[in-house]
N, CA, C and O atoms as a GROMACS GRO file, in nm:
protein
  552
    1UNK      N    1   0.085  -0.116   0.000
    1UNK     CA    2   0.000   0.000   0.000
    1UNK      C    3   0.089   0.123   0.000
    1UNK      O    4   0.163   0.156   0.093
    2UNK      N    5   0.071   0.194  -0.133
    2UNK     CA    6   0.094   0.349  -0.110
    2UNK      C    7   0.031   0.456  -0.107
    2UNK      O    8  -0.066   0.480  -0.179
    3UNK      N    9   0.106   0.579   0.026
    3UNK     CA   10  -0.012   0.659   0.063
    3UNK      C   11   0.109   0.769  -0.055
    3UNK      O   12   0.230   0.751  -0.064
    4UNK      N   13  -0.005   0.919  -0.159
    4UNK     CA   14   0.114   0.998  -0.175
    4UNK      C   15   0.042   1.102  -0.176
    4UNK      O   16  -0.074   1.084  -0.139
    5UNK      N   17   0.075   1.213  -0.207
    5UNK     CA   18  -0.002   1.317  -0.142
    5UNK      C   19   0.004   1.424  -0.264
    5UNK      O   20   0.109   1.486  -0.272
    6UNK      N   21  -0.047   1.438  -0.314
    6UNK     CA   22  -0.123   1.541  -0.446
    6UNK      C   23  -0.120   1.676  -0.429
    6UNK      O   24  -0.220   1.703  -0.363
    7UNK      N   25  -0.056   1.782  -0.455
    7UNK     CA   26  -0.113   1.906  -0.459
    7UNK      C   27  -0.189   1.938  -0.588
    7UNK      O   28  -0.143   1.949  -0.701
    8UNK      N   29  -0.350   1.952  -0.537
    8UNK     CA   30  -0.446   2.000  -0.615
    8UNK      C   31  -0.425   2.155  -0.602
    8UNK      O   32  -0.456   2.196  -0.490
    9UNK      N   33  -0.380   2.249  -0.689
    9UNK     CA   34  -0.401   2.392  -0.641
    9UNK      C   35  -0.270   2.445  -0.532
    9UNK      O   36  -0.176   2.375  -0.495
   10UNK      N   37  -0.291   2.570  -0.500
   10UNK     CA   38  -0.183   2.612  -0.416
   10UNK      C   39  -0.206   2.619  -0.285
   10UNK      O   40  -0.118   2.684  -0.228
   11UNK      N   41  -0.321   2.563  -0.188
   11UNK     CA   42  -0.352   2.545  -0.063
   11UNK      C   43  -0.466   2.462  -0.027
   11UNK      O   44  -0.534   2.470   0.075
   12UNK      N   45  -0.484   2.350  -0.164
   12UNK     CA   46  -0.576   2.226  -0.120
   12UNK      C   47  -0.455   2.105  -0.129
   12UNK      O   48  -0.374   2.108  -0.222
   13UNK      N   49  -0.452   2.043  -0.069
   13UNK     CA   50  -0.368   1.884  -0.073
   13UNK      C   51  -0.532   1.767  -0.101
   13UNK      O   52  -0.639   1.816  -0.068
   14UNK      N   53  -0.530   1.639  -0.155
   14UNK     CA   54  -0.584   1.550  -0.182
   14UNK      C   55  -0.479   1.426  -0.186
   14UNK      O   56  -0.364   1.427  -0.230
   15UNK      N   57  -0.527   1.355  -0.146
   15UNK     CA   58  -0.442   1.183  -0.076
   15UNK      C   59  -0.513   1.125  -0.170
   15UNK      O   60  -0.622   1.169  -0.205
   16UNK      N   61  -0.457   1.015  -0.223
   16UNK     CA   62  -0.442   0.944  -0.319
   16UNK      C   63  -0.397   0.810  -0.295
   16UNK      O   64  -0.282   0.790  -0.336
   17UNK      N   65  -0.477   0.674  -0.217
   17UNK     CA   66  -0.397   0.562  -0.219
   17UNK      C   67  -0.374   0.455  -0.303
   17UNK      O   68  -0.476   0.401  -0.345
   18UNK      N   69  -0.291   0.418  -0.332
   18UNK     CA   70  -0.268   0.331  -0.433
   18UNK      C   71  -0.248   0.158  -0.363
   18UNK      O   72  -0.160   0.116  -0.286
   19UNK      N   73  -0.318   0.115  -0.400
   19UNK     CA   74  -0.321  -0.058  -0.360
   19UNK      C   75  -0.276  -0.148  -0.470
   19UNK      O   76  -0.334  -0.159  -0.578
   20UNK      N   77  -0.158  -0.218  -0.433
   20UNK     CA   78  -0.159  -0.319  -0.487
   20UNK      C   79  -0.238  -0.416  -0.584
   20UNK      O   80  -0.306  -0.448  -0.487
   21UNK      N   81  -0.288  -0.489  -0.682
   21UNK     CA   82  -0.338  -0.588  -0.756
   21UNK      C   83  -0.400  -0.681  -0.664
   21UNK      O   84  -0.519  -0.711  -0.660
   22UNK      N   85  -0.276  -0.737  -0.567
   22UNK     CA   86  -0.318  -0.808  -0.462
   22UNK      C   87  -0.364  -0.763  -0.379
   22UNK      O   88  -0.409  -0.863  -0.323
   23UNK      N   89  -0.402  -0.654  -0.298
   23UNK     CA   90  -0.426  -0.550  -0.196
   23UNK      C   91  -0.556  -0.571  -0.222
   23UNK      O   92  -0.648  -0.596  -0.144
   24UNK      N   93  -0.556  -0.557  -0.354
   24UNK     CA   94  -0.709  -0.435  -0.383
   24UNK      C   95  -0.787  -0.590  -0.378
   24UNK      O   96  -0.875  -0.611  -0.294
   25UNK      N   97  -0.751  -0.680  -0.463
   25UNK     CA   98  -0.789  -0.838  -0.480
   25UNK      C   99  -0.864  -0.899  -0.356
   25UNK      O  100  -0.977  -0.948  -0.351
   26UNK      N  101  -0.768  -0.884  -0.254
   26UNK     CA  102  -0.820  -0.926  -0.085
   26UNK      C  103  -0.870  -0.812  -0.039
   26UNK      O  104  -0.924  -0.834   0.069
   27UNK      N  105  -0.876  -0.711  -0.067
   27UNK     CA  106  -0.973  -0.631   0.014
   27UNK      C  107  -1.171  -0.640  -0.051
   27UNK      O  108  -1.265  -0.601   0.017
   28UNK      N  109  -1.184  -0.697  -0.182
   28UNK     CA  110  -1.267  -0.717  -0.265
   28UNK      C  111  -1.343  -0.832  -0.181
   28UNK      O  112  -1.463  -0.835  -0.156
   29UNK      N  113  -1.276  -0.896  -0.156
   29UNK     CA  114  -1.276  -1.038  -0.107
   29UNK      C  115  -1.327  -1.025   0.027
   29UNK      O  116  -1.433  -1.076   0.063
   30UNK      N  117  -1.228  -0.936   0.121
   30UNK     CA  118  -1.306  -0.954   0.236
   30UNK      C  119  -1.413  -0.906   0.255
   30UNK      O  120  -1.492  -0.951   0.338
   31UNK      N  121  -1.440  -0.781   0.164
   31UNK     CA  122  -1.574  -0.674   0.182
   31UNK      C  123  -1.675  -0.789   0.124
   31UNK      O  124  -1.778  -0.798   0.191
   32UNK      N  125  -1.669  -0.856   0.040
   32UNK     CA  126  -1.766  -0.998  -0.028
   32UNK      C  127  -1.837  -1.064   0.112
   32UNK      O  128  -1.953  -1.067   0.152
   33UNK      N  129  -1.724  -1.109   0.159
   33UNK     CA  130  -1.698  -1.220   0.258
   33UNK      C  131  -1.787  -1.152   0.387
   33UNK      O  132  -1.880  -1.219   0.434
   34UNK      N  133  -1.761  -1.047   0.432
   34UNK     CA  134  -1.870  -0.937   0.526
   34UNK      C  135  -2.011  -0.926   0.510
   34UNK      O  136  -2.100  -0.956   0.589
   35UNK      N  137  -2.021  -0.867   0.373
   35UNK     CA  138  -2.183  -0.858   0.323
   35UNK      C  139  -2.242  -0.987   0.309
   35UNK      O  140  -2.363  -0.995   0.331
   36UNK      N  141  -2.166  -1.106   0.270
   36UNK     CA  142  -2.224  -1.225   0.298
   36UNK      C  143  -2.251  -1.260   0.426
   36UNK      O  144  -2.374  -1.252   0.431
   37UNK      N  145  -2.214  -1.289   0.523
   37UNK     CA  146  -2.236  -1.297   0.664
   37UNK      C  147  -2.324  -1.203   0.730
   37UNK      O  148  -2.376  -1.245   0.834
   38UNK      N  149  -2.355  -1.078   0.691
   38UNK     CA  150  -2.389  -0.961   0.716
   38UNK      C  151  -2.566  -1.018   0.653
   38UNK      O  152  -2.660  -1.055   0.723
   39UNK      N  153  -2.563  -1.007   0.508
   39UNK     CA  154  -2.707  -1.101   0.453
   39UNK      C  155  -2.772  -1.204   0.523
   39UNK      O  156  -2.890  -1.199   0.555
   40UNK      N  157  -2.668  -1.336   0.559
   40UNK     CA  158  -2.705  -1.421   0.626
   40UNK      C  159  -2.778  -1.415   0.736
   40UNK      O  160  -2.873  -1.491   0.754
   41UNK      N  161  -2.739  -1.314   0.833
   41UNK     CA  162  -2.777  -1.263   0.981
   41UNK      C  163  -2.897  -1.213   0.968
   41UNK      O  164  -2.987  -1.236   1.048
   42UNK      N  165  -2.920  -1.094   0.802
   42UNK     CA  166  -3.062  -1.067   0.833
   42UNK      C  167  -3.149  -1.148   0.807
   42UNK      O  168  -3.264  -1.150   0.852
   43UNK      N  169  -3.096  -1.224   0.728
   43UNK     CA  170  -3.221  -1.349   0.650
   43UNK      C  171  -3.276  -1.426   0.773
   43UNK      O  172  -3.394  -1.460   0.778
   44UNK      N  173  -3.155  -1.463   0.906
   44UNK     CA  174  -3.176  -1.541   0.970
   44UNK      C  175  -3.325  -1.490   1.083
   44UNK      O  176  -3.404  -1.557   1.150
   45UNK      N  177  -3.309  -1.330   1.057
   45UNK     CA  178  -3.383  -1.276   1.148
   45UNK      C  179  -3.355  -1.281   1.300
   45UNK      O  180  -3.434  -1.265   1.393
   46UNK      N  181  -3.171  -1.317   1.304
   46UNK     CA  182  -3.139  -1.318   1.453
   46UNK      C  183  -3.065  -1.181   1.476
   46UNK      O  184  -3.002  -1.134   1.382
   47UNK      N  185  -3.069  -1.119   1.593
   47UNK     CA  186  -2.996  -1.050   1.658
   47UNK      C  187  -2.839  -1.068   1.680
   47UNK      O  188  -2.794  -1.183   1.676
   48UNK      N  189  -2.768  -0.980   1.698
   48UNK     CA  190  -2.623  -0.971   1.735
   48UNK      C  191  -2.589  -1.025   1.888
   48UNK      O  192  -2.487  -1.075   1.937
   49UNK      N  193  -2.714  -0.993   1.940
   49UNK     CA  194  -2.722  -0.998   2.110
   49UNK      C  195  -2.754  -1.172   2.118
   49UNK      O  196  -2.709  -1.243   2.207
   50UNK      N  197  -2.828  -1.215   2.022
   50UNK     CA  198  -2.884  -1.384   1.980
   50UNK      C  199  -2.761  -1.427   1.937
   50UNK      O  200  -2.727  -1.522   2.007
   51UNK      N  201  -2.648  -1.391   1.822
   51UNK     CA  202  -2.577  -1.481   1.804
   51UNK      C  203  -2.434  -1.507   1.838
   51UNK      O  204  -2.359  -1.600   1.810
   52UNK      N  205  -2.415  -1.368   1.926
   52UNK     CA  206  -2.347  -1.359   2.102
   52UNK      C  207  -2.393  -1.480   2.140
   52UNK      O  208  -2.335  -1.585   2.110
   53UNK      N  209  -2.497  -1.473   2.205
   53UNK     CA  210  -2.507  -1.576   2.313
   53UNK      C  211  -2.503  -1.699   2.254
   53UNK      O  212  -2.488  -1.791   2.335
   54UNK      N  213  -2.508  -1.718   2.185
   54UNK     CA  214  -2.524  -1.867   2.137
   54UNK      C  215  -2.354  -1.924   2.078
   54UNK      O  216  -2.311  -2.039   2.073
   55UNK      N  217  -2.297  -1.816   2.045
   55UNK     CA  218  -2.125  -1.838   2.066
   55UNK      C  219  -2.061  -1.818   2.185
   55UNK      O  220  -1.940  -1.838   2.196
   56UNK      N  221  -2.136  -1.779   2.283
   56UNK     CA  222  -2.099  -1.760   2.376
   56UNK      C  223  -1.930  -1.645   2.398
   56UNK      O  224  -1.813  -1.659   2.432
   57UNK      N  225  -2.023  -1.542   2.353
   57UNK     CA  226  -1.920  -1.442   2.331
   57UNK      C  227  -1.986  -1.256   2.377
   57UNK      O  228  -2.098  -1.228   2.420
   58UNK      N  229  -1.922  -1.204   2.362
   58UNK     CA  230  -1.974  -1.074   2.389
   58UNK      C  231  -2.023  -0.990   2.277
   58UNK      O  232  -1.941  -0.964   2.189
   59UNK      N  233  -2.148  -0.942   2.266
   59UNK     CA  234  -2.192  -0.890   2.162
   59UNK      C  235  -2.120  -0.810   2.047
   59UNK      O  236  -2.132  -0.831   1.927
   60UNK      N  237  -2.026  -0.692   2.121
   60UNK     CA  238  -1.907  -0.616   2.074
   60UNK      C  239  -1.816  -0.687   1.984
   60UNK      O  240  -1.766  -0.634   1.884
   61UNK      N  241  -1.782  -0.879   2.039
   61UNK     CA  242  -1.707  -0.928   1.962
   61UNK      C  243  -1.769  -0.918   1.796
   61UNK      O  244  -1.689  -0.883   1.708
   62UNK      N  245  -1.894  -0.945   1.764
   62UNK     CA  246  -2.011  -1.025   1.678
   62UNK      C  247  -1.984  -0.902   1.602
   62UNK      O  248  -1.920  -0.920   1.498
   63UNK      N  249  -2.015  -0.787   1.627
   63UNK     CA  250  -2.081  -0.643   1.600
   63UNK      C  251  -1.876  -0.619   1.518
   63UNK      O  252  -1.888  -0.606   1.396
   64UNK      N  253  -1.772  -0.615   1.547
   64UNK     CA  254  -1.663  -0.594   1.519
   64UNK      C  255  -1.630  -0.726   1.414
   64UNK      O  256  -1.545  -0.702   1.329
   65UNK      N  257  -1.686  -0.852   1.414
   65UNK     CA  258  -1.662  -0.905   1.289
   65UNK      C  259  -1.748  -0.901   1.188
   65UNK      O  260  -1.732  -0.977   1.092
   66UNK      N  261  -1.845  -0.818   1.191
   66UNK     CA  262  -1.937  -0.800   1.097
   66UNK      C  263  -1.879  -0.686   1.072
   66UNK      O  264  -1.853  -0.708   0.954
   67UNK      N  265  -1.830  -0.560   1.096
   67UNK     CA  266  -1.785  -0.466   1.073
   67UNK      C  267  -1.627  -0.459   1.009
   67UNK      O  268  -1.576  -0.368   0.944
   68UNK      N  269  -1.576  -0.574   1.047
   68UNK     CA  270  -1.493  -0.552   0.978
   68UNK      C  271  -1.334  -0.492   1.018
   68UNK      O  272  -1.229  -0.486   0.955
   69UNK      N  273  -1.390  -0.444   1.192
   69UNK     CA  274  -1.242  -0.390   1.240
   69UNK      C  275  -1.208  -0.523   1.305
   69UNK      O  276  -1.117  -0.499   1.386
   70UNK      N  277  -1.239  -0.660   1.308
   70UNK     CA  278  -1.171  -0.728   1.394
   70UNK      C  279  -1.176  -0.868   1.273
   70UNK      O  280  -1.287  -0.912   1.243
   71UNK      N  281  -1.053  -0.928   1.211
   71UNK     CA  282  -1.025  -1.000   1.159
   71UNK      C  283  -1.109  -1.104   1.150
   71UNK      O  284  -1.135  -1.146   1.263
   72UNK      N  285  -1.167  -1.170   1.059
   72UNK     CA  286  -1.219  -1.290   1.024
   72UNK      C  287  -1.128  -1.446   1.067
   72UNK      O  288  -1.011  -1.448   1.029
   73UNK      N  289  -1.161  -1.524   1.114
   73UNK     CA  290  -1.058  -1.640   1.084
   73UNK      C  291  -1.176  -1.762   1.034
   73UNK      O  292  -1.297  -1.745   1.019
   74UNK      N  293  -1.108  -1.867   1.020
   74UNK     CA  294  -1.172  -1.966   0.967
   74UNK      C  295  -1.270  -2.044   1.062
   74UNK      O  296  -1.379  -2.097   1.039
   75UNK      N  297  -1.216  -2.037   1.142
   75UNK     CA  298  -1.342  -2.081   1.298
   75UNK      C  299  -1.424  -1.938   1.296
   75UNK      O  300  -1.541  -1.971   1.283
   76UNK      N  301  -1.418  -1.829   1.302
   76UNK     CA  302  -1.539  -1.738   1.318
   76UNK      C  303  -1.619  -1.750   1.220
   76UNK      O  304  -1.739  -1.756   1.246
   77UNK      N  305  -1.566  -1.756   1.058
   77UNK     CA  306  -1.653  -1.783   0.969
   77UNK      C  307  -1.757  -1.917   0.995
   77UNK      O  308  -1.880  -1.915   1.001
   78UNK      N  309  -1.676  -2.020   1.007
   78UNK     CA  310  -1.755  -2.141   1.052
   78UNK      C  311  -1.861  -2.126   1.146
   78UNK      O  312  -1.974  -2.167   1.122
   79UNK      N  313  -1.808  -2.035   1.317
   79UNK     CA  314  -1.902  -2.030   1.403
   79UNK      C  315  -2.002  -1.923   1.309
   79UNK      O  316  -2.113  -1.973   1.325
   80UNK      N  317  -2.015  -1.839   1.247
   80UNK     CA  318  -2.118  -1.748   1.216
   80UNK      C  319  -2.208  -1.825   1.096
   80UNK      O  320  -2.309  -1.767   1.054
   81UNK      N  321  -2.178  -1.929   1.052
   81UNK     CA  322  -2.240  -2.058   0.985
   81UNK      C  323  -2.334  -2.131   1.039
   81UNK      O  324  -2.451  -2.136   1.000
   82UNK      N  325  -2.284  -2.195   1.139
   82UNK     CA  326  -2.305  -2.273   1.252
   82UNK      C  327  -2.445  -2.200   1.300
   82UNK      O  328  -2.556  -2.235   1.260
   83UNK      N  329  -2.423  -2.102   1.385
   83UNK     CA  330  -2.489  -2.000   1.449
   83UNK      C  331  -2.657  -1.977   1.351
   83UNK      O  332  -2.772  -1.992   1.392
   84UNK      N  333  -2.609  -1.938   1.220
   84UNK     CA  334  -2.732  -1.946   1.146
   84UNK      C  335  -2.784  -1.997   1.066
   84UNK      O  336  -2.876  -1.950   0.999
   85UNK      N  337  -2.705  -2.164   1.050
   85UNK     CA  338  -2.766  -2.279   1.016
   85UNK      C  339  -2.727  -2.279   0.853
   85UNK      O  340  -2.804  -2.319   0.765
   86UNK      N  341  -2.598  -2.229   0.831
   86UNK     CA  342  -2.576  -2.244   0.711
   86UNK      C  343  -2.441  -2.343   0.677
   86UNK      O  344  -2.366  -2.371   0.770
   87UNK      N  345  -2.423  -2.376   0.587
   87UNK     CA  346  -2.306  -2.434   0.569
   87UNK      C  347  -2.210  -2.296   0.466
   87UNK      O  348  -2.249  -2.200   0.400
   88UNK      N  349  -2.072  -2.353   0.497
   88UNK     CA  350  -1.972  -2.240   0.462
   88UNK      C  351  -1.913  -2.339   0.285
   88UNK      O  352  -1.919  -2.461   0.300
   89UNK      N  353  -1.888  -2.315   0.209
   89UNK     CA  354  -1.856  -2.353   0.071
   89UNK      C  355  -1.711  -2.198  -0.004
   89UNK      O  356  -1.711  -2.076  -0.023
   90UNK      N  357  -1.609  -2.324  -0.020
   90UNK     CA  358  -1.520  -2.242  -0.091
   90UNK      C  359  -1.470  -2.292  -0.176
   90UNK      O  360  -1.420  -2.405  -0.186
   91UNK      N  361  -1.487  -2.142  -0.301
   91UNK     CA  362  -1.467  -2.272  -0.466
   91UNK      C  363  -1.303  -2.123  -0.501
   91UNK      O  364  -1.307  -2.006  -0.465
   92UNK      N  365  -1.214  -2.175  -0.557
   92UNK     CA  366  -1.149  -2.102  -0.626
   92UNK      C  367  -1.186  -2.104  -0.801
   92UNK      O  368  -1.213  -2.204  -0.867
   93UNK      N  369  -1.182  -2.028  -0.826
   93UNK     CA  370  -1.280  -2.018  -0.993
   93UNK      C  371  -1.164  -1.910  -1.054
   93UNK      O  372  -1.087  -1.832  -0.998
   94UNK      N  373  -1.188  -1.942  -1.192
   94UNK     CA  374  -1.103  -1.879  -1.263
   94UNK      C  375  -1.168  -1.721  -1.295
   94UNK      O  376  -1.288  -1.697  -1.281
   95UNK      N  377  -1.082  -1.634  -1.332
   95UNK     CA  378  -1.166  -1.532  -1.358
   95UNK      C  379  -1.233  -1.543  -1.451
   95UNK      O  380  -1.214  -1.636  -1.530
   96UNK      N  381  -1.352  -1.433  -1.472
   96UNK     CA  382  -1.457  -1.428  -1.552
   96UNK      C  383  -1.423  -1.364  -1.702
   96UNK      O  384  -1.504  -1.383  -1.793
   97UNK      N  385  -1.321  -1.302  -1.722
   97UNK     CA  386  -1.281  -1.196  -1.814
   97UNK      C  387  -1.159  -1.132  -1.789
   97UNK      O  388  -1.142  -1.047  -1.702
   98UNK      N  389  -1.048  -1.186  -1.889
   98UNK     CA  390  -0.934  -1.134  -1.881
   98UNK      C  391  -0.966  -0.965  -1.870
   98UNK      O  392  -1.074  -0.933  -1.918
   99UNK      N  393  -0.884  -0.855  -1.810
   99UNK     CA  394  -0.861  -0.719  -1.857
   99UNK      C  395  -0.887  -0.695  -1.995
   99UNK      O  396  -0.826  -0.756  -2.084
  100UNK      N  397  -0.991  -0.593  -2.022
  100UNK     CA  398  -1.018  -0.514  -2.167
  100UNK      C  399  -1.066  -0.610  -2.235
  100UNK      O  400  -1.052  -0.588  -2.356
  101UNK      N  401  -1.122  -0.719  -2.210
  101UNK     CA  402  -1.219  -0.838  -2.290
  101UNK      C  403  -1.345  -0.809  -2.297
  101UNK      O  404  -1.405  -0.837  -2.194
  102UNK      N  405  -1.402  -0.767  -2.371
  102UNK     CA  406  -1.554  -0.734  -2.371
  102UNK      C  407  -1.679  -0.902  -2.398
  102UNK      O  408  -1.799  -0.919  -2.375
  103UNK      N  409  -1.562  -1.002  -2.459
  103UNK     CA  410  -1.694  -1.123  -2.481
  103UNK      C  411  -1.608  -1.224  -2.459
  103UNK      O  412  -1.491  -1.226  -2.499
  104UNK      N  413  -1.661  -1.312  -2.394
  104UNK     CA  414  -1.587  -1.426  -2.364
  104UNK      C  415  -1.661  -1.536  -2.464
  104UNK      O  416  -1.782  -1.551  -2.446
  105UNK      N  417  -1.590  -1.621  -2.579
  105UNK     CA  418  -1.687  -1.686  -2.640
  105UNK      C  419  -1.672  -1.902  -2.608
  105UNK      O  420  -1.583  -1.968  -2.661
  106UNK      N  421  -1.753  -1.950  -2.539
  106UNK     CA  422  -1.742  -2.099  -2.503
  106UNK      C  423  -1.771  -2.212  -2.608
  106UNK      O  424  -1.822  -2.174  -2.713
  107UNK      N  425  -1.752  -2.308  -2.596
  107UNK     CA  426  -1.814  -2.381  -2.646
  107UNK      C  427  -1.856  -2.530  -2.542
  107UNK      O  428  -1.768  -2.581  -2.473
  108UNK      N  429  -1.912  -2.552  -2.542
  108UNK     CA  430  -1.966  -2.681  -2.452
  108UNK      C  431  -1.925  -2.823  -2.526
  108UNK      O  432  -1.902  -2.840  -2.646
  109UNK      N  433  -1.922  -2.913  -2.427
  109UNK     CA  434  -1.907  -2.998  -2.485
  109UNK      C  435  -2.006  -3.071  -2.592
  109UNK      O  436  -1.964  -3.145  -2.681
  110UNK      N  437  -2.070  -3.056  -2.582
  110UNK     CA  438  -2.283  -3.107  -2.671
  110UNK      C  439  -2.326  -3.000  -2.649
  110UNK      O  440  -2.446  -3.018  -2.634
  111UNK      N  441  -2.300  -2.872  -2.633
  111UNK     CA  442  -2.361  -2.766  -2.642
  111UNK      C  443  -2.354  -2.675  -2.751
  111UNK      O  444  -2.273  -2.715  -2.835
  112UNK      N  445  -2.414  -2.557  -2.785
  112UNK     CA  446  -2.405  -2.463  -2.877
  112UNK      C  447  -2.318  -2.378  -2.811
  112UNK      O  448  -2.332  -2.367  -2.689
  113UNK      N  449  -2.213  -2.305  -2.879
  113UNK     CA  450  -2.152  -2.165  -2.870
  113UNK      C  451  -2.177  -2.113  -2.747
  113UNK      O  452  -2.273  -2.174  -2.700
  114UNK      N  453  -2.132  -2.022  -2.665
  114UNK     CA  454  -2.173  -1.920  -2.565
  114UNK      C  455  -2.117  -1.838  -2.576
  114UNK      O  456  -2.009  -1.850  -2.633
  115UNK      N  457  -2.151  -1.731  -2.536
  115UNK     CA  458  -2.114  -1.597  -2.567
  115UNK      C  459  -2.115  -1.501  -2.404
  115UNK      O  460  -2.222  -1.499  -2.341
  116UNK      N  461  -2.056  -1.466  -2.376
  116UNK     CA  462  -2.030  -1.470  -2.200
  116UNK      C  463  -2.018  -1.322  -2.165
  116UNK      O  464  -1.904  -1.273  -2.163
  117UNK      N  465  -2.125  -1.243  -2.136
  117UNK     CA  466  -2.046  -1.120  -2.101
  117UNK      C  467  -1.952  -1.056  -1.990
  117UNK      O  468  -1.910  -1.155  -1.929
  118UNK      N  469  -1.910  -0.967  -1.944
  118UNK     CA  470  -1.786  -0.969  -1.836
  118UNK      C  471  -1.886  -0.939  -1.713
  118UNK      O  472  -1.832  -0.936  -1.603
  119UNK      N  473  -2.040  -0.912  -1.718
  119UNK     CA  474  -2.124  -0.958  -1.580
  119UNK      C  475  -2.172  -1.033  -1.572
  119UNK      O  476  -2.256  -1.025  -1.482
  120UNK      N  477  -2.170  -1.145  -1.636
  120UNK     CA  478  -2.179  -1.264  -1.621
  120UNK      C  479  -2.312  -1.315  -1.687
  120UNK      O  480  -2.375  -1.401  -1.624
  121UNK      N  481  -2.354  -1.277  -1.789
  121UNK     CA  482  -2.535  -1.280  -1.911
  121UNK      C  483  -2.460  -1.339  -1.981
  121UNK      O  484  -2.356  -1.292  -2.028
  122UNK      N  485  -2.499  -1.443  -1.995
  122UNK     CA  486  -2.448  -1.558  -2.109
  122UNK      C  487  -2.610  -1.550  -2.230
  122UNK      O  488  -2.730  -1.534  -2.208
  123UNK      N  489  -2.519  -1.573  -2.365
  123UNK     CA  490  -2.596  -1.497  -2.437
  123UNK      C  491  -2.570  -1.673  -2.509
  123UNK      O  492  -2.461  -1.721  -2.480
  124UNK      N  493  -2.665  -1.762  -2.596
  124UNK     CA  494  -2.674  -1.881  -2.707
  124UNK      C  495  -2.649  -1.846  -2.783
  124UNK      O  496  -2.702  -1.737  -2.805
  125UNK      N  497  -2.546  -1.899  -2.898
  125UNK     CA  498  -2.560  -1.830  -3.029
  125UNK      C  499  -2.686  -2.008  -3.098
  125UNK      O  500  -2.662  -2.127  -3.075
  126UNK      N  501  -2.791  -1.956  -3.169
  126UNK     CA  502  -2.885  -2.048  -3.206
  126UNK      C  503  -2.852  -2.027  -3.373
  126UNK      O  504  -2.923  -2.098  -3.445
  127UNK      N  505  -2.783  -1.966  -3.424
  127UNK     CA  506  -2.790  -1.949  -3.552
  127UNK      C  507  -2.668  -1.838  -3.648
  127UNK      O  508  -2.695  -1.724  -3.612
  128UNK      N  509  -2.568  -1.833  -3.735
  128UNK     CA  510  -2.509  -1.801  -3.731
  128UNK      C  511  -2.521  -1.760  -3.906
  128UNK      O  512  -2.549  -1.850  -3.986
  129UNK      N  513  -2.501  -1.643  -3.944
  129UNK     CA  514  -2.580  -1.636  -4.109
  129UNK      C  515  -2.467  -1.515  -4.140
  129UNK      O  516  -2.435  -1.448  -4.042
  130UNK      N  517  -2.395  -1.479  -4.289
  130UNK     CA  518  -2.372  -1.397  -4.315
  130UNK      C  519  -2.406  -1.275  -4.271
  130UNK      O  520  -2.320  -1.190  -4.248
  131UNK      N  521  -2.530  -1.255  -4.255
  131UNK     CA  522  -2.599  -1.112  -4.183
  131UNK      C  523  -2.537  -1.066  -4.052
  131UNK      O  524  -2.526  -0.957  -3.996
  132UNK      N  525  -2.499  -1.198  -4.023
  132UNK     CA  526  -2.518  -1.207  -3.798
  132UNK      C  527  -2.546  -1.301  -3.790
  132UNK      O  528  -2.567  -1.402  -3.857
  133UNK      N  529  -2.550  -1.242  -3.637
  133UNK     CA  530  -2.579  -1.383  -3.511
  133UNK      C  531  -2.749  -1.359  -3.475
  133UNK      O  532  -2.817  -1.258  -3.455
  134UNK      N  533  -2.774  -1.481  -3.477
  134UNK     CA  534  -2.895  -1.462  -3.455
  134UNK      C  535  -2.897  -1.540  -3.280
  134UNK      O  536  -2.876  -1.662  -3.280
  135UNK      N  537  -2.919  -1.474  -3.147
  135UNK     CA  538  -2.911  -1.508  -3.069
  135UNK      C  539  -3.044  -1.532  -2.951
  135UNK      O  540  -3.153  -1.478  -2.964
  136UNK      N  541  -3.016  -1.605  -2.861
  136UNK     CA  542  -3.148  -1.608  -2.803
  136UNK      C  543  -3.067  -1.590  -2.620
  136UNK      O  544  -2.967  -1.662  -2.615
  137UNK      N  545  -3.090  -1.515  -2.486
  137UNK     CA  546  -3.074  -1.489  -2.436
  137UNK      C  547  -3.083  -1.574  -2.308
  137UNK      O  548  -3.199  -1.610  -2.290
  138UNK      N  549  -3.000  -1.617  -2.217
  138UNK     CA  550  -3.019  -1.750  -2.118
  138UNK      C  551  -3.062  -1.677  -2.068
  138UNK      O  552  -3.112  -1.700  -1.958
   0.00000   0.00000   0.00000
């Protein structure tokens, strides 16, 4: 992580941090990893003060790993699973779209063509004609 410091003008300064590939990568990740747990809790319709007690922990702890100032580990993730009856699942997946790729194009094994966009709308190609593509939308 670099912090550097910008002069905008002759008596405004503006900070500017620059993160790493990897920085920015795991910070993506953990903010993911938060709002998921964070979803879970409301879906569950339990309290912070409910899933305290049932870890047998102090509310402040619960409230600081949902927030984010107090480190995740692999047993808290598990206990905050546990707690609201979910199971925890971790896939490593390739990325979706190299840099500056606008179409990712597949082919299946017994399947037709795919056409993949970089948010993830996978598009059939059903027909393929001098004119164009004639496509139909998953």
């Amino acid at each position: 992580m670099n912090l550097s410091v910008l002069k905008a003008g002759s008596s405004r300064m503006s900070y500017q941090l620059k993160l790493s590939r990897r920085s920015l990568k795991s910070a993506r990740f953990i903010s993911r990893l938060h709002s998921t747990i964070q979803k879970a809790l409301i879906e569950s319709g339990k309290t912070q003060q409910q899933v305290a007690h049932e870890l047998g922990v102090d509310r402040s702890v619960v409230n600081r790993r949902l927030k984010g100032s107090a480190n995740l580990t692999a047993r808290s993730i598990s206990d905050f699973a546990y707690v609201l009856g979910k199971e925890v699942e971790i896939n490593f997946i390739d990325p979706a779209a190299p840099k500056g790729t606008n179409w990712i194009v597949t082919a299946g094994a017994n399947g037709p063509l795919a056409l993949e966009a970089p948010h993830n709308r996978h598009v059939n190609i059903v027909g393929a004609t001098p004119a164009g593509i004639e496509s139909a939308e998953a």
